[in-house]
mmCIF file of the C-alpha atoms, coordinates in Angstrom:
data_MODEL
# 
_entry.id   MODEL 
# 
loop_
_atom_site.group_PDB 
_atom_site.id 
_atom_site.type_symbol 
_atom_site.label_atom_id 
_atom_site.label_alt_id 
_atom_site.label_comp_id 
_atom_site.label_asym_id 
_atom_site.label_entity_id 
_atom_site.label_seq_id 
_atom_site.pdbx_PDB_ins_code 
_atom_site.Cartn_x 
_atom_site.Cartn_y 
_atom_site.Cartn_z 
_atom_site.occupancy 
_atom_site.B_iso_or_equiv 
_atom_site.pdbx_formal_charge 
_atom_site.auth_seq_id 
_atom_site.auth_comp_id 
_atom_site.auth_asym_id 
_atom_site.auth_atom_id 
_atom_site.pdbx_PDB_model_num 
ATOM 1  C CA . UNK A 1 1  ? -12.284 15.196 4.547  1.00 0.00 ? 1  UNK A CA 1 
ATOM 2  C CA . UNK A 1 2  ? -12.980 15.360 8.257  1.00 0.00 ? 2  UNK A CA 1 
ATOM 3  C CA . UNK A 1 3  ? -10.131 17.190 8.708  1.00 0.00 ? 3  UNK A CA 1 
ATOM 4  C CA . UNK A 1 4  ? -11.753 20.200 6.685  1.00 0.00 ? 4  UNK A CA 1 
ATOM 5  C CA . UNK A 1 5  ? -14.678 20.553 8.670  1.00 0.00 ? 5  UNK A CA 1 
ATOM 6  C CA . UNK A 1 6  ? -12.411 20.539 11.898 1.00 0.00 ? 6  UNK A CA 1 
ATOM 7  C CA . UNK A 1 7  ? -11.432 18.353 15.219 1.00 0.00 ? 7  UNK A CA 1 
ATOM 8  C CA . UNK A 1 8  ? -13.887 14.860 15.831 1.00 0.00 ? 8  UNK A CA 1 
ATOM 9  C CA . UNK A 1 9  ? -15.776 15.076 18.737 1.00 0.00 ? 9  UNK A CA 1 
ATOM 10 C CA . UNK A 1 10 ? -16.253 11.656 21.014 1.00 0.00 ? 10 UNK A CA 1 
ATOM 11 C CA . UNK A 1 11 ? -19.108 9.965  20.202 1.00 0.00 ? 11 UNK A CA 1 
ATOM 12 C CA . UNK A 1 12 ? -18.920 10.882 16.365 1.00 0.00 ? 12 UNK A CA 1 
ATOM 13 C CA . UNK A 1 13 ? -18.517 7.955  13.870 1.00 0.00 ? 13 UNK A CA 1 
ATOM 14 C CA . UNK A 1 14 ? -15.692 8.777  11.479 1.00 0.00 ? 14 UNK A CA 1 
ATOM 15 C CA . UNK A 1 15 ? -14.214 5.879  8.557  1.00 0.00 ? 15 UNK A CA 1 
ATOM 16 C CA . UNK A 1 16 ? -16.159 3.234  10.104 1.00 0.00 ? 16 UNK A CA 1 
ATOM 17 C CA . UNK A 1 17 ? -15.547 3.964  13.557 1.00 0.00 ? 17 UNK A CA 1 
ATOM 18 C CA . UNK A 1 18 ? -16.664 5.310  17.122 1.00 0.00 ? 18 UNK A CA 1 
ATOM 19 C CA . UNK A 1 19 ? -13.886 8.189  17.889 1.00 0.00 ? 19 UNK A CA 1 
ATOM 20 C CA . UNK A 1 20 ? -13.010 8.024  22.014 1.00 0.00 ? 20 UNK A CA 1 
ATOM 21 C CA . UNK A 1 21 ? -10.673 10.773 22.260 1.00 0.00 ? 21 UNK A CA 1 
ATOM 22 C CA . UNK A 1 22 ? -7.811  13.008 20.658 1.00 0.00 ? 22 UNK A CA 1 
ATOM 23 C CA . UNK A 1 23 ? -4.214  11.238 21.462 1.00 0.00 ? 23 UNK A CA 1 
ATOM 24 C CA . UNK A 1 24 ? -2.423  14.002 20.244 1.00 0.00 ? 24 UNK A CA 1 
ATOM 25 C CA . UNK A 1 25 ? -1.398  16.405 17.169 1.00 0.00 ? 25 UNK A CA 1 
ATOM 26 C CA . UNK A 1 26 ? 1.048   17.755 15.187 1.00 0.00 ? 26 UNK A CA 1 
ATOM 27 C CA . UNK A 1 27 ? 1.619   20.230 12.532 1.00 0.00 ? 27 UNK A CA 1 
ATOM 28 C CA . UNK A 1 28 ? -0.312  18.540 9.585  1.00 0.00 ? 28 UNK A CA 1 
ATOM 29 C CA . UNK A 1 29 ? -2.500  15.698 11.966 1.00 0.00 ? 29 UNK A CA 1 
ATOM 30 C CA . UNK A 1 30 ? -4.375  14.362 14.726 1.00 0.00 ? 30 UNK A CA 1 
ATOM 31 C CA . UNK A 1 31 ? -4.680  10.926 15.818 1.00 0.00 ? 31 UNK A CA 1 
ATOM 32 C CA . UNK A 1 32 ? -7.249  9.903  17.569 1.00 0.00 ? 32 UNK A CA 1 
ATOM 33 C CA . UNK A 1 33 ? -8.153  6.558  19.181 1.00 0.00 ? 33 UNK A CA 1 
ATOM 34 C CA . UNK A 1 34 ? -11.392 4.951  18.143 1.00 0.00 ? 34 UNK A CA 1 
ATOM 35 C CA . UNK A 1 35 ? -13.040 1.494  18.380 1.00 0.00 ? 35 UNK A CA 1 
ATOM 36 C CA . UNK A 1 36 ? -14.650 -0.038 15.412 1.00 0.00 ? 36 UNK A CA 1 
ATOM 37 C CA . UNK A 1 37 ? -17.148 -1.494 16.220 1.00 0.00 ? 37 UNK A CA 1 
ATOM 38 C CA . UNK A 1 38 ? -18.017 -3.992 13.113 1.00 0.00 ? 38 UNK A CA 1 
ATOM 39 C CA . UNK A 1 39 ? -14.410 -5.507 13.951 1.00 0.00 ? 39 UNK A CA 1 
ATOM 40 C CA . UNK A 1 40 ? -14.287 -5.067 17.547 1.00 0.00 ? 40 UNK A CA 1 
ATOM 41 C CA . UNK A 1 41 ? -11.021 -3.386 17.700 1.00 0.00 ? 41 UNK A CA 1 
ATOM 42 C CA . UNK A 1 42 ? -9.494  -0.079 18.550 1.00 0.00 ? 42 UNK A CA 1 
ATOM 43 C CA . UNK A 1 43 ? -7.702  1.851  16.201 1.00 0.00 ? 43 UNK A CA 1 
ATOM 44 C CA . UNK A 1 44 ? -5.995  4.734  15.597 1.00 0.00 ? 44 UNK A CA 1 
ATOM 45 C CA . UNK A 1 45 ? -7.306  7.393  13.409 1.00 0.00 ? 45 UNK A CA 1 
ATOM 46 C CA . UNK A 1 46 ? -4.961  9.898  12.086 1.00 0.00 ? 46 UNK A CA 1 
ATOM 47 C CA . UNK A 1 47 ? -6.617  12.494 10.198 1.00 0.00 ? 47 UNK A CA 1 
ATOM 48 C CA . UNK A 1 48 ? -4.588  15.717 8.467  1.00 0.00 ? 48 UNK A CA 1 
ATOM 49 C CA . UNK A 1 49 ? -5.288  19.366 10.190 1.00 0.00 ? 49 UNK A CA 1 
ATOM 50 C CA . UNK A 1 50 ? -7.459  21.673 8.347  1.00 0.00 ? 50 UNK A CA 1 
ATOM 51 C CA . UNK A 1 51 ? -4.468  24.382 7.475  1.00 0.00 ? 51 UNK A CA 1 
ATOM 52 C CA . UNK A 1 52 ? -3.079  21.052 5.546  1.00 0.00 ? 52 UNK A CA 1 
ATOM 53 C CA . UNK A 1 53 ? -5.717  21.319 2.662  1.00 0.00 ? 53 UNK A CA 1 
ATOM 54 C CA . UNK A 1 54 ? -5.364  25.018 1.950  1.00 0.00 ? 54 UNK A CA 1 
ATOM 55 C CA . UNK A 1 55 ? -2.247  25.381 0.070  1.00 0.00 ? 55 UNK A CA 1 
ATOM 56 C CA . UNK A 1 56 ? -2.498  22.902 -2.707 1.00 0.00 ? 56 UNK A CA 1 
ATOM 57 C CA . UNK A 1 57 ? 1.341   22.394 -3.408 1.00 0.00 ? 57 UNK A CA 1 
ATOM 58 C CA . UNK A 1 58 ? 1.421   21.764 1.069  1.00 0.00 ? 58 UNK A CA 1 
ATOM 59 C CA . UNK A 1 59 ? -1.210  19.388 0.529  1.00 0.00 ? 59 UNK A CA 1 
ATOM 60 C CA . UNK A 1 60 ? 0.127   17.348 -1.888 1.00 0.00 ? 60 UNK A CA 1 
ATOM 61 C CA . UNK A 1 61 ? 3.564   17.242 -0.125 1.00 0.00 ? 61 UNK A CA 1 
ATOM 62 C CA . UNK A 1 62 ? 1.854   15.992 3.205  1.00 0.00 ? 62 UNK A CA 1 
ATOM 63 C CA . UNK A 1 63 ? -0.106  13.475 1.293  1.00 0.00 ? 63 UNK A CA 1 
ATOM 64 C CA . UNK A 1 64 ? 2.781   11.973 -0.581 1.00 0.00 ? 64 UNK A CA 1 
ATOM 65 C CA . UNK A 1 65 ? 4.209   11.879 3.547  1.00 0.00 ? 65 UNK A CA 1 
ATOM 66 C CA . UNK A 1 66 ? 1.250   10.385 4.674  1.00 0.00 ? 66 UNK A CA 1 
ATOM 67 C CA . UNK A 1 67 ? 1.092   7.863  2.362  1.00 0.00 ? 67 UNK A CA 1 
ATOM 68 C CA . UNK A 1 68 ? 5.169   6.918  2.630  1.00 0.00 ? 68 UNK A CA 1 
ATOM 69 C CA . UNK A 1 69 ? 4.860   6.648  6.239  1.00 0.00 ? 69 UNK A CA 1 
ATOM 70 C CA . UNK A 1 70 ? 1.942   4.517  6.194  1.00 0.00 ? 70 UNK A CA 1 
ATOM 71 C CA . UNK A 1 71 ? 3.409   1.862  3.536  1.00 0.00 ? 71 UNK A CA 1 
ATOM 72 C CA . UNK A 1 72 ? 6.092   1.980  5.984  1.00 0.00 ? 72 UNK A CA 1 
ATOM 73 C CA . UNK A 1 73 ? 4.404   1.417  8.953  1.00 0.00 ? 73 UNK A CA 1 
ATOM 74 C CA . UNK A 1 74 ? 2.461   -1.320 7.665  1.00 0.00 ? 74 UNK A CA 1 
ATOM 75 C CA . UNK A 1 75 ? 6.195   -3.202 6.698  1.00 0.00 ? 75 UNK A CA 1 
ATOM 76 C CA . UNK A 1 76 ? 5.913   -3.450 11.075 1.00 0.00 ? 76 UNK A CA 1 
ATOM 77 C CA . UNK A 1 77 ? 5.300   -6.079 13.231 1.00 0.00 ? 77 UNK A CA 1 
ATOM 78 C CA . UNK A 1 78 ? 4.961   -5.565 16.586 1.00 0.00 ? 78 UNK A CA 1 
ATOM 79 C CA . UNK A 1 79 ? 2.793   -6.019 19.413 1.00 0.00 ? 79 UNK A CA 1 
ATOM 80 C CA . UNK A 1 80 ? 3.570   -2.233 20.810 1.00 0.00 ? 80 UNK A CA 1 
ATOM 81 C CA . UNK A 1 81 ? 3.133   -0.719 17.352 1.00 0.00 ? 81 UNK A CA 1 
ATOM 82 C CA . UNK A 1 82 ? -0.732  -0.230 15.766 1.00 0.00 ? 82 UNK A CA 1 
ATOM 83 C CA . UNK A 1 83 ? -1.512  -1.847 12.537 1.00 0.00 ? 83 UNK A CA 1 
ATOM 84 C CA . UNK A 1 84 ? -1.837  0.168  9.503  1.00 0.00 ? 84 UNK A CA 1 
ATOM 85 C CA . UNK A 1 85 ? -5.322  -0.805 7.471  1.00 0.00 ? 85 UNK A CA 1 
# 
């Protein structure tokens, strides 16, 4: 994972796309915003911390989070909110 081999830089392609720049971060991720450019659209990458993947049982708790809140965000419909591919 990209996560594991630390932050993406601008310029570097990363799951199809061109990252811009770092939006923000939290405990377990960073999002950054990226354009892909096969699609022509910007997106929002959000890709889990390094100090995620070293305890196992965290791991597996963030990914069961990360995959809940993205089944959830892709129930939305909303011009302000990002879609979730």
């Amino acid at each position: 994972m990209a996560g594991d081999r630390g932050p993406l830089i601008a310029g570097q392609r990363f799951a199809g796309c061109i990252v811009d720049r770092c939006l923000g971060s939290g405990a377990t991720s960073t999002v950054y915003a990226a354009f892909d450019d096969r699609a022509g659209e910007w997106r929002a990458l959000k890709v889990f911390a390094p100090a995620t993947g070293q305890d196992p049982e965290q791991a597996a708790e963030a990914a069961r989070r990360f995959a809940r809140e993205a089944a959830l965000a892709a129930q939305l419909s909303h011009p302000g909110i990002a879609r979730v591919h």
